[in-house]
PDB file as gemmi writes it, atoms N, CA and C in Angstrom:
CRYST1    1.000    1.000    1.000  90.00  90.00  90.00 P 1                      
ATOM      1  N   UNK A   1      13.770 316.006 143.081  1.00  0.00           N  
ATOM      2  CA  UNK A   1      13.052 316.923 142.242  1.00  0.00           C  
ATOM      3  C   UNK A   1      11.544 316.729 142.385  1.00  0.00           C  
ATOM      4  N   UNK A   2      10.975 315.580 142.601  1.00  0.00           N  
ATOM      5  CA  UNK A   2      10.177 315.400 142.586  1.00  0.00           C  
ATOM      6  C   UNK A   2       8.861 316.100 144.010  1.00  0.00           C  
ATOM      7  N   UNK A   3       9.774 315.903 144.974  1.00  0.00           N  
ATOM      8  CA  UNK A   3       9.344 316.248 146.571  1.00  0.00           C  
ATOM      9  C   UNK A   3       9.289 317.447 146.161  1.00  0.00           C  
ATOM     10  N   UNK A   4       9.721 318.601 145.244  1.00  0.00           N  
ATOM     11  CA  UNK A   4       9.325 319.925 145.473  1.00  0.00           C  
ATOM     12  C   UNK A   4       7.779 320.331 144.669  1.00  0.00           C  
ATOM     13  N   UNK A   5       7.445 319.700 143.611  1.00  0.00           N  
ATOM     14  CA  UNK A   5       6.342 319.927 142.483  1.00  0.00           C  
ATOM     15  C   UNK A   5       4.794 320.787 144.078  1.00  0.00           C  
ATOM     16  N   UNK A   6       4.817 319.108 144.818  1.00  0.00           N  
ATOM     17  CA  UNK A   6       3.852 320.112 145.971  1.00  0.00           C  
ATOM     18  C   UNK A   6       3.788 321.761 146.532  1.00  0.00           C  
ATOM     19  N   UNK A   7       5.184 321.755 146.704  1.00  0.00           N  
ATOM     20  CA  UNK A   7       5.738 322.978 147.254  1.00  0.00           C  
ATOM     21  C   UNK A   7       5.403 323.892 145.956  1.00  0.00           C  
ATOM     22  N   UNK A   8       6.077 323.876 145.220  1.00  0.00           N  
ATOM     23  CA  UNK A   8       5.427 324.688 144.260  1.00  0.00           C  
ATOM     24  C   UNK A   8       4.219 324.587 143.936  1.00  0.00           C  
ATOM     25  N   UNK A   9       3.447 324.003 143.282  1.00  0.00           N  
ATOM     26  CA  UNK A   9       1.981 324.042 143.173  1.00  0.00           C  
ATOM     27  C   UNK A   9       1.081 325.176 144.224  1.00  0.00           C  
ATOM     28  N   UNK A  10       1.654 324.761 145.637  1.00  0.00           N  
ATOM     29  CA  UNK A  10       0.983 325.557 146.455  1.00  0.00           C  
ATOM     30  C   UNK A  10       1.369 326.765 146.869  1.00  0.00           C  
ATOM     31  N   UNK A  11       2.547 326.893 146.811  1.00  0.00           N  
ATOM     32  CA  UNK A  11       3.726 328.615 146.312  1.00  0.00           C  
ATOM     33  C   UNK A  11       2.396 329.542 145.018  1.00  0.00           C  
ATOM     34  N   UNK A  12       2.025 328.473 143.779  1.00  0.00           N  
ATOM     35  CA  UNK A  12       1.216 329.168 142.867  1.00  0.00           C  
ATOM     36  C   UNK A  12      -0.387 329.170 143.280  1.00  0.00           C  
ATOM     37  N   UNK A  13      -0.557 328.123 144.061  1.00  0.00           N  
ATOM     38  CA  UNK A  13      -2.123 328.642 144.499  1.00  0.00           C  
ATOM     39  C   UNK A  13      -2.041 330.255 145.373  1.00  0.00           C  
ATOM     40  N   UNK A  14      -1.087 329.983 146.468  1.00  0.00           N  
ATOM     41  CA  UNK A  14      -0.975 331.316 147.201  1.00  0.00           C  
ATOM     42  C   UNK A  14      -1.234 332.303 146.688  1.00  0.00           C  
ATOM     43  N   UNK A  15      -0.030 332.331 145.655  1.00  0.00           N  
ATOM     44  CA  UNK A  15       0.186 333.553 144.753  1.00  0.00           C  
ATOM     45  C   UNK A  15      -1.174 333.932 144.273  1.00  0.00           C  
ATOM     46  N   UNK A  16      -1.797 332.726 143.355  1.00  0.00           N  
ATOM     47  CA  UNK A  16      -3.104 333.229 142.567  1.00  0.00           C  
ATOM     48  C   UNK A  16      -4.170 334.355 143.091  1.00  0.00           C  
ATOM     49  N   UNK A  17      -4.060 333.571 144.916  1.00  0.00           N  
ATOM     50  CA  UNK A  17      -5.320 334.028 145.688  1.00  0.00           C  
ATOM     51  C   UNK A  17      -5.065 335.389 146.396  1.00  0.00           C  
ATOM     52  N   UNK A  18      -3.692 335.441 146.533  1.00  0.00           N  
ATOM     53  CA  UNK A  18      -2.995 336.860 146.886  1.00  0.00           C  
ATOM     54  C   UNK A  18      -3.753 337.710 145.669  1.00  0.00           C  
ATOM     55  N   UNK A  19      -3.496 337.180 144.368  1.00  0.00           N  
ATOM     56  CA  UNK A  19      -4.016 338.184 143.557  1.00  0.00           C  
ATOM     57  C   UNK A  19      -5.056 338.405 143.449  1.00  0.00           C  
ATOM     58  N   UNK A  20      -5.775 337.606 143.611  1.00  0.00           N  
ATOM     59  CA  UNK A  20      -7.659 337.623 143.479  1.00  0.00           C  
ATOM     60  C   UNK A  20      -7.981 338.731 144.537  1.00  0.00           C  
ATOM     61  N   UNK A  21      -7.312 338.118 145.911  1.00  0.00           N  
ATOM     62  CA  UNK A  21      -7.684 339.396 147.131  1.00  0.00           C  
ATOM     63  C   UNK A  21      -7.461 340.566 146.845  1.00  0.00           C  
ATOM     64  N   UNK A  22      -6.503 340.731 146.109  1.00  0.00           N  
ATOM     65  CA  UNK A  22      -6.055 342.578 146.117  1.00  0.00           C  
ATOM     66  C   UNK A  22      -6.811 342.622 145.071  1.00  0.00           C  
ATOM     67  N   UNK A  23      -6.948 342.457 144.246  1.00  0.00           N  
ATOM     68  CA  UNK A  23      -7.740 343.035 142.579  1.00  0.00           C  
ATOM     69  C   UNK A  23      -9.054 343.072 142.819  1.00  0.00           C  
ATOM     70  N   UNK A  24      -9.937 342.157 144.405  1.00  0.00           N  
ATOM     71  CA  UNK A  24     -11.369 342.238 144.635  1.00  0.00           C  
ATOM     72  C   UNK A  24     -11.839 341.415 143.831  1.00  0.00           C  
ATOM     73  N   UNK A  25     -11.126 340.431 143.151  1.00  0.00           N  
ATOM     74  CA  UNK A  25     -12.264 339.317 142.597  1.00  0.00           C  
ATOM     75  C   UNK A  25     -13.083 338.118 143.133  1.00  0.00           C  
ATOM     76  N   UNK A  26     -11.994 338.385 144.470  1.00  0.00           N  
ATOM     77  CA  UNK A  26     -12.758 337.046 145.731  1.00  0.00           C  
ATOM     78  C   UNK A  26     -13.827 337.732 145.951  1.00  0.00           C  
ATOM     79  N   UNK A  27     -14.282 339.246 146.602  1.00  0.00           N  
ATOM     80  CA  UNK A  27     -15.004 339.820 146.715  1.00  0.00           C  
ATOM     81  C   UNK A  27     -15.323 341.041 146.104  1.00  0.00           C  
ATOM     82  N   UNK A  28     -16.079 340.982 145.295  1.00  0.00           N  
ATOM     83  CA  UNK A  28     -16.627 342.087 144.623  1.00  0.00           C  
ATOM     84  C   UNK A  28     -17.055 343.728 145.015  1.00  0.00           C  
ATOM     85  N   UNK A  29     -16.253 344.617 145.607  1.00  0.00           N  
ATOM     86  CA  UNK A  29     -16.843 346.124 145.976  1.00  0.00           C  
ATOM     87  C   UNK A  29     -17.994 346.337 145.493  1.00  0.00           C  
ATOM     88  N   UNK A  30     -19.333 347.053 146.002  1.00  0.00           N  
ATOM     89  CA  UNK A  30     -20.405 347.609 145.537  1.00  0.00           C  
ATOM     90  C   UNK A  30     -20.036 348.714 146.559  1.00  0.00           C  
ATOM     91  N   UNK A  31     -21.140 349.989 146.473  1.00  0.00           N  
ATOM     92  CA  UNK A  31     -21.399 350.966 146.916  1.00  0.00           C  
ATOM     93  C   UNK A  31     -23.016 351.249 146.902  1.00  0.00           C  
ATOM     94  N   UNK A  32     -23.308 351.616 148.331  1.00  0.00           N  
ATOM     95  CA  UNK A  32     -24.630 352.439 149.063  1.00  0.00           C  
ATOM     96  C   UNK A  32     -24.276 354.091 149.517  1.00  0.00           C  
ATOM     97  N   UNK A  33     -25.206 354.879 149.575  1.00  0.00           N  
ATOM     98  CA  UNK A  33     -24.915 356.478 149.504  1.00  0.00           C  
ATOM     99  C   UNK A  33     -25.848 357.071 149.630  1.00  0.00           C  
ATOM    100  N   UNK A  34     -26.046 357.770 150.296  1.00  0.00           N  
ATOM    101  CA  UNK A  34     -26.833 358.548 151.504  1.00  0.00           C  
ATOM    102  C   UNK A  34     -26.200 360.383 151.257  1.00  0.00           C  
ATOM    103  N   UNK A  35     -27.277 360.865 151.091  1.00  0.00           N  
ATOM    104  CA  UNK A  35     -27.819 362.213 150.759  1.00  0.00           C  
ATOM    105  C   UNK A  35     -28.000 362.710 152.387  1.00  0.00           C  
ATOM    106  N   UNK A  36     -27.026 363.512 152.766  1.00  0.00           N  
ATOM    107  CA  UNK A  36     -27.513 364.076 153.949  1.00  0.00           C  
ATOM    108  C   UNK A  36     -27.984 365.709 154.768  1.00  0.00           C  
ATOM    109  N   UNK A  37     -28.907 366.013 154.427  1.00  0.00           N  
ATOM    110  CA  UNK A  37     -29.026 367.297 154.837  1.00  0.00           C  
ATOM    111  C   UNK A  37     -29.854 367.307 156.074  1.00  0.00           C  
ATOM    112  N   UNK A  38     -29.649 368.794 156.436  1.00  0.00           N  
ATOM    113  CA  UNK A  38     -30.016 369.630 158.229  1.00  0.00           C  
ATOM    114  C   UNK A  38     -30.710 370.867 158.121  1.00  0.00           C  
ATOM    115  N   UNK A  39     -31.699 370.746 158.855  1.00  0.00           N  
ATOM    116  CA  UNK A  39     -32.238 372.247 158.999  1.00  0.00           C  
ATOM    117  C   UNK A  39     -31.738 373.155 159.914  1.00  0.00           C  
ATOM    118  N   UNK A  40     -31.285 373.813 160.050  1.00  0.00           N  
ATOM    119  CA  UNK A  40     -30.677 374.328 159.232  1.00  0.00           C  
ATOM    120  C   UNK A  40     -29.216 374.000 158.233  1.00  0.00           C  
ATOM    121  N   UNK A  41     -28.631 374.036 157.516  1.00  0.00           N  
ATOM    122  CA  UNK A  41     -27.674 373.710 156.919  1.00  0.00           C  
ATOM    123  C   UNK A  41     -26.672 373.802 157.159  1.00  0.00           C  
ATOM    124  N   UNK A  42     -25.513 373.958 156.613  1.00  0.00           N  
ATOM    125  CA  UNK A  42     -24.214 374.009 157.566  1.00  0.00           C  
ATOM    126  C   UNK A  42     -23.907 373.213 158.639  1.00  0.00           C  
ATOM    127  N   UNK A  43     -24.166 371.825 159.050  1.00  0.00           N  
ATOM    128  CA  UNK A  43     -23.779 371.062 159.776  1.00  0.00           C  
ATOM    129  C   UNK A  43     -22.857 370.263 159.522  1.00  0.00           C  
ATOM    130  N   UNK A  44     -21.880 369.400 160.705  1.00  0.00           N  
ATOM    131  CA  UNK A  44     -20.780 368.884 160.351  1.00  0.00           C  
ATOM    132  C   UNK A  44     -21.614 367.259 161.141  1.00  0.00           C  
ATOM    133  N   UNK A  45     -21.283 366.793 159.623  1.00  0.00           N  
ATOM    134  CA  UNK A  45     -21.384 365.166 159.821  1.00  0.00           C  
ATOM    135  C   UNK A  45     -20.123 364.349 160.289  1.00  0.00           C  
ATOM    136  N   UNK A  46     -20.837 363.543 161.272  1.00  0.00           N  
ATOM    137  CA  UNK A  46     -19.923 362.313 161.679  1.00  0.00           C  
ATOM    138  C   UNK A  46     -20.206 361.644 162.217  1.00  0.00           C  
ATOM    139  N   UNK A  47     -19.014 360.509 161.538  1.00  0.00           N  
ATOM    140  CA  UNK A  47     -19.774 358.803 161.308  1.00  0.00           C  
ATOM    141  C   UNK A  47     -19.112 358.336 162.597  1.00  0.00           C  
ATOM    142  N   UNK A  48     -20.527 358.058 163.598  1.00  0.00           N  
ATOM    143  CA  UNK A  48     -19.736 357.225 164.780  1.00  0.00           C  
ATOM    144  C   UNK A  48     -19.269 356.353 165.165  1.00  0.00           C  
ATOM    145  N   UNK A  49     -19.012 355.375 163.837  1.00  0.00           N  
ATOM    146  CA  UNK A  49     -18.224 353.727 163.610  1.00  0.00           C  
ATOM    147  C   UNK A  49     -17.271 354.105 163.909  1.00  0.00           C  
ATOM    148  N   UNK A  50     -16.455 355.437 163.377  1.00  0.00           N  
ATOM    149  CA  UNK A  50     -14.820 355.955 163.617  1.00  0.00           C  
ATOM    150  C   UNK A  50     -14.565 357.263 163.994  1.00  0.00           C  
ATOM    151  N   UNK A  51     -15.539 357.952 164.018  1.00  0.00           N  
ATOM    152  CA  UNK A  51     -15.175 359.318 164.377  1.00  0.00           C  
ATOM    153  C   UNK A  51     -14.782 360.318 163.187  1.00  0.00           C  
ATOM    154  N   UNK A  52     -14.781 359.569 161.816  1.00  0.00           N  
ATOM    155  CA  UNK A  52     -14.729 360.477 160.809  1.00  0.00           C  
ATOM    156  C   UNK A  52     -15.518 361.379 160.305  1.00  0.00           C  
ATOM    157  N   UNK A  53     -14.882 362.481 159.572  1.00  0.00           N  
ATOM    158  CA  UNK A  53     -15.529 363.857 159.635  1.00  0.00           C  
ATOM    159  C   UNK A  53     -16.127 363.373 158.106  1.00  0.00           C  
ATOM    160  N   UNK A  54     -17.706 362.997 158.195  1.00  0.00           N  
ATOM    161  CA  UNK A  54     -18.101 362.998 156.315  1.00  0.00           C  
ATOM    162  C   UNK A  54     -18.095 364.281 155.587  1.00  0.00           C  
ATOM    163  N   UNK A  55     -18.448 365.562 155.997  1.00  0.00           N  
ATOM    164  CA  UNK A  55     -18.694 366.748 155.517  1.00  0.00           C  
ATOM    165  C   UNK A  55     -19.692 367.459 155.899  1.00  0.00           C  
ATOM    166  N   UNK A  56     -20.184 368.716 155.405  1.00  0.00           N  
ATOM    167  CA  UNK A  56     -20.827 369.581 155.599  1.00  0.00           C  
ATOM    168  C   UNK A  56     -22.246 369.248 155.190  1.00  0.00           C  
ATOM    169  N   UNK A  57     -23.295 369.374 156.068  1.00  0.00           N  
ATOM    170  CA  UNK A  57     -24.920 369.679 155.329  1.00  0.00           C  
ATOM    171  C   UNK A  57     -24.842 370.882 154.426  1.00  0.00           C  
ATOM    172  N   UNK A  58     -25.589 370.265 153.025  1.00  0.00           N  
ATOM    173  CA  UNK A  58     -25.986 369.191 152.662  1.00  0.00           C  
ATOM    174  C   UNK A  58     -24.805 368.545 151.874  1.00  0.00           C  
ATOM    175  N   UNK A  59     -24.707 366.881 152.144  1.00  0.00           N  
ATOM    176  CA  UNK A  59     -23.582 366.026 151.445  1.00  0.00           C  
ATOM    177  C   UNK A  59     -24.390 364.861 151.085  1.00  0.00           C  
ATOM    178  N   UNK A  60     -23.306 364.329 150.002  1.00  0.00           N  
ATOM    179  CA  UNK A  60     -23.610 363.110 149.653  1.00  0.00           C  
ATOM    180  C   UNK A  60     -22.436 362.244 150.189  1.00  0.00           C  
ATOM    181  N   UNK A  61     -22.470 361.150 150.643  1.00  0.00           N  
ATOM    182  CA  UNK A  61     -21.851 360.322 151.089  1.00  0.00           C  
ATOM    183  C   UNK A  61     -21.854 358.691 150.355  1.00  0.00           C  
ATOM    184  N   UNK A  62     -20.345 357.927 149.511  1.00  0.00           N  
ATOM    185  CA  UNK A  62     -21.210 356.888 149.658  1.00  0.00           C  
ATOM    186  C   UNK A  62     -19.641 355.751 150.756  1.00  0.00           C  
ATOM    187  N   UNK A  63     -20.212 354.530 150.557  1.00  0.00           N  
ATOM    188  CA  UNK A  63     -20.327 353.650 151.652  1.00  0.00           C  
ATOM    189  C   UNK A  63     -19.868 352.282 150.967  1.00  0.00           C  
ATOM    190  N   UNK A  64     -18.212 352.392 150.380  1.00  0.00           N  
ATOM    191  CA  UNK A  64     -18.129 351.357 149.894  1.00  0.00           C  
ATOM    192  C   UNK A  64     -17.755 349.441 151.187  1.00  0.00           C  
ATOM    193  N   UNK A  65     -18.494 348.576 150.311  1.00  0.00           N  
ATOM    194  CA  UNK A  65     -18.140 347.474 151.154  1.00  0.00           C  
ATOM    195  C   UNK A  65     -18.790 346.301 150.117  1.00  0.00           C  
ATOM    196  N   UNK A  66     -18.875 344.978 150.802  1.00  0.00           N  
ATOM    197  CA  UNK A  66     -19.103 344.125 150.260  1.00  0.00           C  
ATOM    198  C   UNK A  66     -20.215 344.091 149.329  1.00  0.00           C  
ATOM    199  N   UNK A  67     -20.301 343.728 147.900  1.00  0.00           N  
ATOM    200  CA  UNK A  67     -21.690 343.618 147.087  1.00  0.00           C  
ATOM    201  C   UNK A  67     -22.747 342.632 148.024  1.00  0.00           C  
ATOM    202  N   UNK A  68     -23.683 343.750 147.799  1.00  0.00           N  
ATOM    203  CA  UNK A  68     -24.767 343.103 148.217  1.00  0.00           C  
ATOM    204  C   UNK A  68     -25.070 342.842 149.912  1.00  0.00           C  
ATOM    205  N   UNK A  69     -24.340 343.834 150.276  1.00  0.00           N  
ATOM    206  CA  UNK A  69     -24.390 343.287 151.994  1.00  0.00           C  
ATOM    207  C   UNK A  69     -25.358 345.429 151.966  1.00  0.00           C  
ATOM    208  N   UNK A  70     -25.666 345.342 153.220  1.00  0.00           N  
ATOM    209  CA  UNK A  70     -26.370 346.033 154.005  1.00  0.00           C  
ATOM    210  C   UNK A  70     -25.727 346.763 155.389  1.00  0.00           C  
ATOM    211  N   UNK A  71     -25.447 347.799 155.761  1.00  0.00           N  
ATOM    212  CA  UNK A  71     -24.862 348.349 156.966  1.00  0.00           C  
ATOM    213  C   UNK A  71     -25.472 349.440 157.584  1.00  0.00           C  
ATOM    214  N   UNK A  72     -25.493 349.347 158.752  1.00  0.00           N  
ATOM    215  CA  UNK A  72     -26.554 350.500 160.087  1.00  0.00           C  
ATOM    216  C   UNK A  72     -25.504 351.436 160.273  1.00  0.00           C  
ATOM    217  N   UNK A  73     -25.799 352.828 159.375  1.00  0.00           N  
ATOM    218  CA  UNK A  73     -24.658 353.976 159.999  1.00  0.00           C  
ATOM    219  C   UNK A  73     -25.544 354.167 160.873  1.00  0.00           C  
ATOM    220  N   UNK A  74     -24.610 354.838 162.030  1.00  0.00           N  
ATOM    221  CA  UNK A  74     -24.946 355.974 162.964  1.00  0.00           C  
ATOM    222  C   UNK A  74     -24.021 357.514 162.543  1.00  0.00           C  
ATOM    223  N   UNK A  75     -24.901 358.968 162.371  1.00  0.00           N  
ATOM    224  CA  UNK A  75     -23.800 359.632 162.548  1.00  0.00           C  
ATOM    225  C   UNK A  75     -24.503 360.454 163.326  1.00  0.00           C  
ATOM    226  N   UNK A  76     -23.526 361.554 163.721  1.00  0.00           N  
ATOM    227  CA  UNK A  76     -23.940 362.642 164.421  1.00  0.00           C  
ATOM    228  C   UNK A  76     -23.818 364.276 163.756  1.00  0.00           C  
ATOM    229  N   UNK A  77     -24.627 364.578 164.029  1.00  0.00           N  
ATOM    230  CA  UNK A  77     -24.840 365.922 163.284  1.00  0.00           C  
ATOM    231  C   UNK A  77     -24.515 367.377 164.299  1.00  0.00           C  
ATOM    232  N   UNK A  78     -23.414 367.962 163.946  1.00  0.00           N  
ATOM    233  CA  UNK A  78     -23.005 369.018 165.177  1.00  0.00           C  
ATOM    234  C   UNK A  78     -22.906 370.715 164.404  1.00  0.00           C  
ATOM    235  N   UNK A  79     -23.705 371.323 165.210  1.00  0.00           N  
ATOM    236  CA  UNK A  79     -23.825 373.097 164.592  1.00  0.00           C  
ATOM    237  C   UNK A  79     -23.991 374.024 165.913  1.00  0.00           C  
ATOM    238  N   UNK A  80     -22.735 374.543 165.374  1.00  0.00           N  
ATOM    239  CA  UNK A  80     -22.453 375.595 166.729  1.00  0.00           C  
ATOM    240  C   UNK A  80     -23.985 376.551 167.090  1.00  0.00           C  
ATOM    241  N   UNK A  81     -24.427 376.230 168.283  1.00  0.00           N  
ATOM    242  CA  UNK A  81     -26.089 376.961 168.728  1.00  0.00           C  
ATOM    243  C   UNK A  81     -26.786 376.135 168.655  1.00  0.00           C  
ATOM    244  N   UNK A  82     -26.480 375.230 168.052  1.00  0.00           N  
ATOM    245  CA  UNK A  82     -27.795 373.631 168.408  1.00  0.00           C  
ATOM    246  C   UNK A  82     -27.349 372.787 168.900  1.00  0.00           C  
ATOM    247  N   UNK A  83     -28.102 372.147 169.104  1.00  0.00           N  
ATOM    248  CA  UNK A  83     -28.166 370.663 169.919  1.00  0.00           C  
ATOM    249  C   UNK A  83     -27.864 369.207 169.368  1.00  0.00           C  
ATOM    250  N   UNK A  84     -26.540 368.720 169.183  1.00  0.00           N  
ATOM    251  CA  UNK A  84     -26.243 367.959 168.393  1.00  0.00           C  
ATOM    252  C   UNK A  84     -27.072 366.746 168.321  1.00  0.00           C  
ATOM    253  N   UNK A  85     -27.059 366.477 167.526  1.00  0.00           N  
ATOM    254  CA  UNK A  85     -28.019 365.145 167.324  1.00  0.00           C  
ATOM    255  C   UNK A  85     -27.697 364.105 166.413  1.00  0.00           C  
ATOM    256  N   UNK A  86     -27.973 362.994 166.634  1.00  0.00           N  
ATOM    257  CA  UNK A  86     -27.688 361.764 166.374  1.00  0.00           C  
ATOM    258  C   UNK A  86     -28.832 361.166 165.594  1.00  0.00           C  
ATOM    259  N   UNK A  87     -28.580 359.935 164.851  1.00  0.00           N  
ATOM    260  CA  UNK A  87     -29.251 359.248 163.450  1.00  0.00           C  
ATOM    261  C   UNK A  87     -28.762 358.292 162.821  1.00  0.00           C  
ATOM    262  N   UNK A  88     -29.762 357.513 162.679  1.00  0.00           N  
ATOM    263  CA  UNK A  88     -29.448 355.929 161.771  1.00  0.00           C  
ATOM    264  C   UNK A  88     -30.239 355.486 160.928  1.00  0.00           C  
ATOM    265  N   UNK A  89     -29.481 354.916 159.811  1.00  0.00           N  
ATOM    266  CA  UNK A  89     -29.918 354.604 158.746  1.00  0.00           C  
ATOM    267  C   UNK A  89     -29.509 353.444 157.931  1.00  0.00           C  
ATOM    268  N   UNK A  90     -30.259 352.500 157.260  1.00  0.00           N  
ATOM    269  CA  UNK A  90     -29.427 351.718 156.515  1.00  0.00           C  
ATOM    270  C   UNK A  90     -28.986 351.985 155.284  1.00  0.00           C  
ATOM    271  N   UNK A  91     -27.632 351.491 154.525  1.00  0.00           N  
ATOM    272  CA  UNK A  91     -27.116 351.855 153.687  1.00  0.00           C  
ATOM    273  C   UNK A  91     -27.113 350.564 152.570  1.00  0.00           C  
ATOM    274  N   UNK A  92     -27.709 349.863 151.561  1.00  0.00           N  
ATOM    275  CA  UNK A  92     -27.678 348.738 150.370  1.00  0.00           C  
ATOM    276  C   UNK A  92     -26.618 349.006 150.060  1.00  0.00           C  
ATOM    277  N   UNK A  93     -25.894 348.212 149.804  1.00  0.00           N  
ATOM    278  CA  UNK A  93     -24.481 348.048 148.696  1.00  0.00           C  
ATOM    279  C   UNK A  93     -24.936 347.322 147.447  1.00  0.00           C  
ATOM    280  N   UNK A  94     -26.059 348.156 146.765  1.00  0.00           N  
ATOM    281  CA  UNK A  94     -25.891 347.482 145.461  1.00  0.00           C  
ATOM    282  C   UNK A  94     -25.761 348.062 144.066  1.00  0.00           C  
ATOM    283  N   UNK A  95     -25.054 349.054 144.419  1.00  0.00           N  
ATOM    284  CA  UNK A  95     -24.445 350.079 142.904  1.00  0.00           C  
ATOM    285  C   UNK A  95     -22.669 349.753 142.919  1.00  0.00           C  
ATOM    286  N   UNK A  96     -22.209 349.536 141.690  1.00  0.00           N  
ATOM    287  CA  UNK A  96     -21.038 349.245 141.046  1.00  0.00           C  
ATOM    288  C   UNK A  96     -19.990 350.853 141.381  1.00  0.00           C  
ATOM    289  N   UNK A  97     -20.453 351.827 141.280  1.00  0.00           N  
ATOM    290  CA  UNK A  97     -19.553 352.782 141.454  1.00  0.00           C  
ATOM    291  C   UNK A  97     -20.384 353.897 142.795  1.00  0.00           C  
ATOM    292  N   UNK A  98     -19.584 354.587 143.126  1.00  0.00           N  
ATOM    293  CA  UNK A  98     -19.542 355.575 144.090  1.00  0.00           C  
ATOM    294  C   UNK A  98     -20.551 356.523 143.218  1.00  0.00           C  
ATOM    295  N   UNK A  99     -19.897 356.834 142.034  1.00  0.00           N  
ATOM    296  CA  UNK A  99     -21.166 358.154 141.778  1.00  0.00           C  
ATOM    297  C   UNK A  99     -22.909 357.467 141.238  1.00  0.00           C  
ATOM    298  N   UNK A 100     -23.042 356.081 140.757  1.00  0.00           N  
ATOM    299  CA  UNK A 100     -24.016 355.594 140.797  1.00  0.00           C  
ATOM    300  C   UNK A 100     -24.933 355.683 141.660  1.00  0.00           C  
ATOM    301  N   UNK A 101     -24.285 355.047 142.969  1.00  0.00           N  
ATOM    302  CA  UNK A 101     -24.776 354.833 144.510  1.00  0.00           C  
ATOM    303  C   UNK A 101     -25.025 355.972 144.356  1.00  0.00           C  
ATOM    304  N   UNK A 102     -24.414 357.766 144.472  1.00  0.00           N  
ATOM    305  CA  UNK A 102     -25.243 359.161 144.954  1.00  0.00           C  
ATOM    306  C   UNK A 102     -25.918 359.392 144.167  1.00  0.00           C  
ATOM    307  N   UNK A 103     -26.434 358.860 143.156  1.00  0.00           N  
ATOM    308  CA  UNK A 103     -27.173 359.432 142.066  1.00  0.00           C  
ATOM    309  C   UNK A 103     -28.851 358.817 142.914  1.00  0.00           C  
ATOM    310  N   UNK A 104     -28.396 357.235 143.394  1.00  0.00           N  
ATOM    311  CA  UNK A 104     -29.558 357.027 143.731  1.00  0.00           C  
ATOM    312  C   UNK A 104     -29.576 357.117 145.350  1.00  0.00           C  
ATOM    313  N   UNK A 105     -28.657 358.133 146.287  1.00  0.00           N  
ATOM    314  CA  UNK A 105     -28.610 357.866 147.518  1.00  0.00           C  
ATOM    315  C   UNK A 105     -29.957 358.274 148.312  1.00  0.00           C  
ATOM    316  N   UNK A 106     -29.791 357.512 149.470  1.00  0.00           N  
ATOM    317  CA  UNK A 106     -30.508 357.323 150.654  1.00  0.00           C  
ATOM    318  C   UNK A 106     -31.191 358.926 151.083  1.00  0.00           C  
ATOM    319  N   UNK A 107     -32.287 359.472 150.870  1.00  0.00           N  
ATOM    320  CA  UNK A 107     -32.795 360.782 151.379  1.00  0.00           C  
ATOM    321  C   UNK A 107     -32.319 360.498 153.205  1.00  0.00           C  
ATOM    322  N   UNK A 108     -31.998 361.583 154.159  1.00  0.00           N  
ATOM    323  CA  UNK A 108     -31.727 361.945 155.448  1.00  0.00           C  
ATOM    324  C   UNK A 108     -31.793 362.957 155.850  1.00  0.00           C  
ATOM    325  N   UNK A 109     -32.763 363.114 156.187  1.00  0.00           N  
ATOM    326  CA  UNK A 109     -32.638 364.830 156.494  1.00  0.00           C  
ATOM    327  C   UNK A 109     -33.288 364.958 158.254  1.00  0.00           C  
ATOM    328  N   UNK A 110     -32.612 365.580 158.638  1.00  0.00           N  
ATOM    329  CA  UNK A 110     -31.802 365.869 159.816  1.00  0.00           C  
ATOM    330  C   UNK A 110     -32.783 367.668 160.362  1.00  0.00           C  
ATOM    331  N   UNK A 111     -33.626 367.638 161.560  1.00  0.00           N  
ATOM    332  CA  UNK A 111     -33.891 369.287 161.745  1.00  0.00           C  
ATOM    333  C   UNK A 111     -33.243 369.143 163.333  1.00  0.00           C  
ATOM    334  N   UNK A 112     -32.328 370.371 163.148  1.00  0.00           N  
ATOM    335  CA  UNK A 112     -31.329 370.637 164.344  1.00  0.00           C  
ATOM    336  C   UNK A 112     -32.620 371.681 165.442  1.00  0.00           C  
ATOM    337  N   UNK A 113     -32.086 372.045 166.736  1.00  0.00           N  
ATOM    338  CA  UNK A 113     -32.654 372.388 167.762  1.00  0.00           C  
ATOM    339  C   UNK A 113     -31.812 373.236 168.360  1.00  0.00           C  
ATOM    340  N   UNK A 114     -32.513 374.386 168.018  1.00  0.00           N  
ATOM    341  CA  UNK A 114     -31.675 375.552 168.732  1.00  0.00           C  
ATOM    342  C   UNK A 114     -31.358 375.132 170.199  1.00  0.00           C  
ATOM    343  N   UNK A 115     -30.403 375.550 170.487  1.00  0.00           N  
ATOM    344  CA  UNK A 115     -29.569 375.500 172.307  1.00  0.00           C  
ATOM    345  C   UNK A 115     -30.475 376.966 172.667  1.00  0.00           C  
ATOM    346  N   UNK A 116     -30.784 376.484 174.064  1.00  0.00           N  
ATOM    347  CA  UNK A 116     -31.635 377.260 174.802  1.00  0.00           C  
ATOM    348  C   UNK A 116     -30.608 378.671 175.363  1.00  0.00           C  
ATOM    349  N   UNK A 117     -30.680 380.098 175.594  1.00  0.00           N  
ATOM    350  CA  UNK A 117     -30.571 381.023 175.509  1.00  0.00           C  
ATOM    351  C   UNK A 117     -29.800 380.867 177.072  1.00  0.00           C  
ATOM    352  N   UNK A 118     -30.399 380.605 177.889  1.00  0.00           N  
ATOM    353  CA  UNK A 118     -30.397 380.664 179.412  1.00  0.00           C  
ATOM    354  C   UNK A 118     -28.906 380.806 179.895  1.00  0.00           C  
TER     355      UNK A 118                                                      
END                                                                             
């Protein structure tokens, strides 16, 4: 009986830290958020870390990850008759919620280039 107390003990540390990980108390979520508009408007954003589609100019975007850490988007900005174009920016992770972060997001604004006629 005795040879198992270890085994268990560390069966309940596991467990504890399993829980800490999923609930985010080992690491705390913050959010950074970035305001993105194009001249002209109507452009389709995307983030070139993955190829995901963020939305339409003008959007707000935010950028959840570790409190207090810092990250370099790149996205690309694409509108049928212009010239797609590309942009980077850093993003703070130091707002508690998603709509916080857009309240105070990152200004980006983006002027597209007409495609030549020829």
């Amino acid at each position: 009986m005795l040879g198992r107390h270890p085994v268990v003990t560390l069966s309940a540390i596991l467990a504890v830290s399993a829980v800490l990980l999923l609930s985010g108390c080992a690491s705390p979520n913050k959010y950074g958020a970035a305001k993105i508009g194009s001249i002209p408007e109507g452009a389709e954003v995307v983030n070139l870390k993955d190829q995901s589609h963020l939305g339409m100019t003008p959007v707000k975007v935010s950028f959840p990850g570790q409190a207090d850490t810092a990250e370099f988007v790149t996205i690309q900005l694409r509108k049928p008759g212009y010239i797609d174009r590309i942009t980077s920016f850093w993003i703070n992770r130091k707002h508690k919620t998603p709509a916080d972060a857009e309240a105070n997001a990152v200004d980006i604004q983006v002027e597209l280039e007409k495609k030549s006629q020829n």
